[in-house]
C-alpha positions as CSV (number, residue, x, y, z in Angstrom):
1,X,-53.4,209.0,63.8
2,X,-50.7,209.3,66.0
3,X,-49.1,213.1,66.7
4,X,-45.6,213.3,65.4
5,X,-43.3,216.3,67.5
6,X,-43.8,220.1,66.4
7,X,-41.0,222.0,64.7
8,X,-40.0,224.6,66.1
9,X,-37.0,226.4,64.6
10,X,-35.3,230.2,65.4
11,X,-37.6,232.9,64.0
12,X,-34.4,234.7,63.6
13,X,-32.5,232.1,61.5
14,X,-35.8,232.1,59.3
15,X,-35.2,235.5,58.2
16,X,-31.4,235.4,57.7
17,X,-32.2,232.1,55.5
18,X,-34.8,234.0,53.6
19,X,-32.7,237.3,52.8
20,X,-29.3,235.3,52.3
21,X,-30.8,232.1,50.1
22,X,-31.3,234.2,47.1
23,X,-28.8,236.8,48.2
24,X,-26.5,234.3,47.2
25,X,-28.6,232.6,44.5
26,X,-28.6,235.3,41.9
27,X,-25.1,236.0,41.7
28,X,-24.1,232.8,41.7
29,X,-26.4,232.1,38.7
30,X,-25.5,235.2,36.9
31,X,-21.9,233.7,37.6
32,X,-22.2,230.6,35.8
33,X,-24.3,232.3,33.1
34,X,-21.5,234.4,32.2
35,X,-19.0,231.9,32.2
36,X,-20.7,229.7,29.8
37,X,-21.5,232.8,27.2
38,X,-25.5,233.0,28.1
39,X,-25.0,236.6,29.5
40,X,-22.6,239.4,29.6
41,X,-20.1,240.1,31.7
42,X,-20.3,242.9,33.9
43,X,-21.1,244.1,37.3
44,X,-25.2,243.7,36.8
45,X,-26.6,246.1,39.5
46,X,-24.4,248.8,38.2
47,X,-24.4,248.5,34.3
48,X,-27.7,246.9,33.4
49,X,-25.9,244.5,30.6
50,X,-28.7,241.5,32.1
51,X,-31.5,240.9,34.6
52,X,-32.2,238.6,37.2
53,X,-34.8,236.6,34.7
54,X,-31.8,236.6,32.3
55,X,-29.0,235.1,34.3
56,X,-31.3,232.0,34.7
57,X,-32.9,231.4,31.4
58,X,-30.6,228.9,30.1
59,X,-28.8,225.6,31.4
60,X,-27.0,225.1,33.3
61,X,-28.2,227.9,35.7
62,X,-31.8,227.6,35.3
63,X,-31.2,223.7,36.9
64,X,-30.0,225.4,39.8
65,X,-32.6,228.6,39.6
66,X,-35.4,226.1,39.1
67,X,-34.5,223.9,42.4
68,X,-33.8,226.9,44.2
69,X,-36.8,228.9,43.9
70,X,-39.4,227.1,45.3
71,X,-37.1,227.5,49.0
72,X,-36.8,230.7,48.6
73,X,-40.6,231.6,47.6
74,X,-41.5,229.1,50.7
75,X,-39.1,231.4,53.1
76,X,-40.7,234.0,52.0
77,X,-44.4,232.8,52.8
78,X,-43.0,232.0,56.3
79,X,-41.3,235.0,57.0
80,X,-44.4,237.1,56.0
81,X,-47.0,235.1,58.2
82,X,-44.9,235.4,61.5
83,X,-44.3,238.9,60.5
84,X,-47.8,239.2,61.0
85,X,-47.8,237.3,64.2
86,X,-44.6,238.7,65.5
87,X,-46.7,242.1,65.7
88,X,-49.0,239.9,68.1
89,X,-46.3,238.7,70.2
90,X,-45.0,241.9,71.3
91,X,-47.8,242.9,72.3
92,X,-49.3,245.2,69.1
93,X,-52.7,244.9,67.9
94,X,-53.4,242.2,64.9
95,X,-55.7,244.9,62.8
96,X,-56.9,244.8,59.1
97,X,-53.4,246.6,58.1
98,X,-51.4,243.1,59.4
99,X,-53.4,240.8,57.9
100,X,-53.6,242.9,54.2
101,X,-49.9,242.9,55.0
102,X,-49.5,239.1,55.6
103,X,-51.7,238.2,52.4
104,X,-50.3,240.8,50.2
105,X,-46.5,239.0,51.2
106,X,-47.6,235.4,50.5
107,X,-49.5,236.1,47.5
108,X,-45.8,237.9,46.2
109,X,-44.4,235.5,47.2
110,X,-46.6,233.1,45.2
111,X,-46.8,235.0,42.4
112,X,-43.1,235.1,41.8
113,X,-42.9,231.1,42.0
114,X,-45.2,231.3,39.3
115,X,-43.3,233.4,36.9
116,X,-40.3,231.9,37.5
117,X,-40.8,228.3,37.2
118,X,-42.1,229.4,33.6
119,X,-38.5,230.1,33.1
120,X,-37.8,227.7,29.9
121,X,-35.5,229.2,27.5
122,X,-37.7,229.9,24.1
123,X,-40.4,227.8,25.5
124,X,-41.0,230.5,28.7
125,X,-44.5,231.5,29.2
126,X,-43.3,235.6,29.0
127,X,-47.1,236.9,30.2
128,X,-47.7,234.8,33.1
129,X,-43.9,235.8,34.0
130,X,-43.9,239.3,33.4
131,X,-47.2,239.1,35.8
132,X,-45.9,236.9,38.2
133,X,-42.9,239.3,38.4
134,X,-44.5,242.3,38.6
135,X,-47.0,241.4,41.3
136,X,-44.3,240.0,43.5
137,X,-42.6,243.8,42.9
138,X,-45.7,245.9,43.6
139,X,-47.4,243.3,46.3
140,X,-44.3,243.7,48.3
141,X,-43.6,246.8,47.8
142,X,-47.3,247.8,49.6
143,X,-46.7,244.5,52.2
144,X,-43.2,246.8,53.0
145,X,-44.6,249.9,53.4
146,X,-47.9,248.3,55.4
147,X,-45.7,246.3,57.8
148,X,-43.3,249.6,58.5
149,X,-46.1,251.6,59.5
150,X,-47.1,248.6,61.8
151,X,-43.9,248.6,63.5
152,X,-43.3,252.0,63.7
153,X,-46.7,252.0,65.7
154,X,-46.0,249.3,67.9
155,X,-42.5,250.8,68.8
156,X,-44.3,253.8,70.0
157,X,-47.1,252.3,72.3
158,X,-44.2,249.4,73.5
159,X,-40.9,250.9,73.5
160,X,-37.3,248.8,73.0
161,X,-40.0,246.1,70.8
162,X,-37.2,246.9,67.7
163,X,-33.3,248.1,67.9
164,X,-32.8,251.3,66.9
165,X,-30.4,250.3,64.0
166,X,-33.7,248.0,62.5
167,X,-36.3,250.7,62.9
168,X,-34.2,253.2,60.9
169,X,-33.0,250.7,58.3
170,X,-37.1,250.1,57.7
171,X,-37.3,253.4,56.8
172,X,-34.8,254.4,54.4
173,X,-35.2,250.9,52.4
174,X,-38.9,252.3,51.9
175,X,-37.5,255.3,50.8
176,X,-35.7,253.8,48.6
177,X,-38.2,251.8,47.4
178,X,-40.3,254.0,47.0
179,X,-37.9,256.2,44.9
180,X,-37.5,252.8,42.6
181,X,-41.0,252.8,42.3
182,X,-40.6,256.0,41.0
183,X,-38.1,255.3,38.7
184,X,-39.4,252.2,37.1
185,X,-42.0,253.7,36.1
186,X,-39.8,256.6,34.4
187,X,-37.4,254.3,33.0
188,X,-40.6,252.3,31.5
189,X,-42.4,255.3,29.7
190,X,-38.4,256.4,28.4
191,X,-38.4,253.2,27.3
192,X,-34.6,252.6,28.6
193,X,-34.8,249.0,29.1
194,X,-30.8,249.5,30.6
195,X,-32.3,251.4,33.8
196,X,-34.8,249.0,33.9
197,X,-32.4,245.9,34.6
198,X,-30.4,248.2,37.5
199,X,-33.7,249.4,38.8
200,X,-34.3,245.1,39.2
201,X,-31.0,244.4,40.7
202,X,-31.3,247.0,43.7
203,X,-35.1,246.9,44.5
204,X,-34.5,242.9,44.5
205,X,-31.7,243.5,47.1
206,X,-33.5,246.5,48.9
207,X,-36.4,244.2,49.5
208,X,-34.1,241.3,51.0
209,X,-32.1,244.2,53.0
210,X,-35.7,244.9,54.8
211,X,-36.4,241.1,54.9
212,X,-32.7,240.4,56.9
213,X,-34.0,243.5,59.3
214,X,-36.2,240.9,60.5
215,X,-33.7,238.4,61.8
216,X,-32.7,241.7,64.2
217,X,-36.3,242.1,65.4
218,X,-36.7,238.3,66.0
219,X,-34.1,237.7,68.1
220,X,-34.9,235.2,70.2
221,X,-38.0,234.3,68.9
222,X,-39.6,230.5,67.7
223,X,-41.4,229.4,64.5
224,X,-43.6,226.4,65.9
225,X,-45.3,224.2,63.1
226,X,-47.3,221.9,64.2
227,X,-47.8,218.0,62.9
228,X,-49.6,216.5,61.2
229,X,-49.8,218.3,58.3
230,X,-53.3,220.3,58.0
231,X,-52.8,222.0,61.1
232,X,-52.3,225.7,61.3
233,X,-49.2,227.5,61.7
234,X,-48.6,228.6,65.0
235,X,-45.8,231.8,66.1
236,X,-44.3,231.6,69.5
237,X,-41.5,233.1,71.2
């Protein structure tokens, strides 16, 4: 069969889509969930009145949730696989930390496609989405703190790899993840279900905040996929 032309795309671009796609796609669903009397109005990461499953549970919004999703989850699986290669490229090694790192991201990432195109109203499958949820929170959560220690070793044996400004942002959103982590659990044994829906709101952004630190890392950088399909991924710069 003939070869059709690669695609090769900024590695940069990939992680700004990724962190800005559902950046944009939750408020905007929460937006037109409130205006047609599915949800509450109030400002969600601060008063808990709805979570992000909530805001997209009924139509019209879930339409728009439901064709969204699978773009975003995709993102997701490409930005973790040339995070993983990325390491490569600037010269780190590609160890058994990298690769638990790559799987553990595209397996949340995965898993949260799952649970939310179960998303149907009173027909939503609530145990394959509350696991589907929950392993995209906790796989990612290790795939963060995994990949941080990566970097953090790879800016030490080859200096000026990351900015300044990206290597210290990595750190503090794992703090802050961590102390989530924390929390969630707290909130979940207190049983106060209002902390929970904060706790959702700001880990969901803190994770996309360390996802757009990428596109300062990447600068630069290509995404090469090679055609036709069945080949493997390829990273390049």
């Amino acid at each position: 069969m003939p070869q059709r032309s690669p695609v090769v795309f900024s590695a940069s671009l990939l992680a700004l889509s990724a962190a800005l796609l559902p950046a944009l796609l939750f408020p905007i669903t929460y937006l037109i969930a409130a205006t047609g009397g599915n949800v509450a109005w109030c400002i969600p990461p601060l008063e808990g009145c709805t979570d992000i499953t909530h805001t997209a549970l009924k139509t019209p919004e879930s339409h728009v949730f439901r064709v969204a999703m699978p773009f975003v989850c995709g993102l997701f699986v490409a930005v973790w696989i040339f995070a993983c290669d990325w390491i490569g490229i600037s010269g780190g090694a590609i160890g058994r930390r990298e690769i638990r790192f790559r799987r553990l991201g595209v397996i949340a990432a995965i898993g949260l496609l799952v649970g939310e195109m179960v998303l149907q109203d009173r027909a939503t499958l609530w145990i394959l989405h509350s696991v589907g949820a929950t392993l995209f929170f906790l796989l990612t959560y290790a795939a963060i703190v995994m990949h941080s220690r990566s970097v953090t070793e790879l800016e030490q044996s080859h200096p000026g790899s990351l900015s300044a400004a990206s290597l210290s942002s990595k750190r503090w959103i794992v703090r802050a993840l961590t102390l989530m982590l924390v929390l969630a659990i707290t909130f979940r044994i207190g049983d106060w279900s209002e902390g929970g829906r904060i706790l959702q709101w700001l880990s969901t952004y803190s994770i996309l905040a360390y996802v757009f630190t990428f596109a300062l890392d990447w600068r630069g950088h290509r995404v090469t996929l090679l055609t036709p399909a069945g080949r493997e991924h390829k990273a390049g710069s």
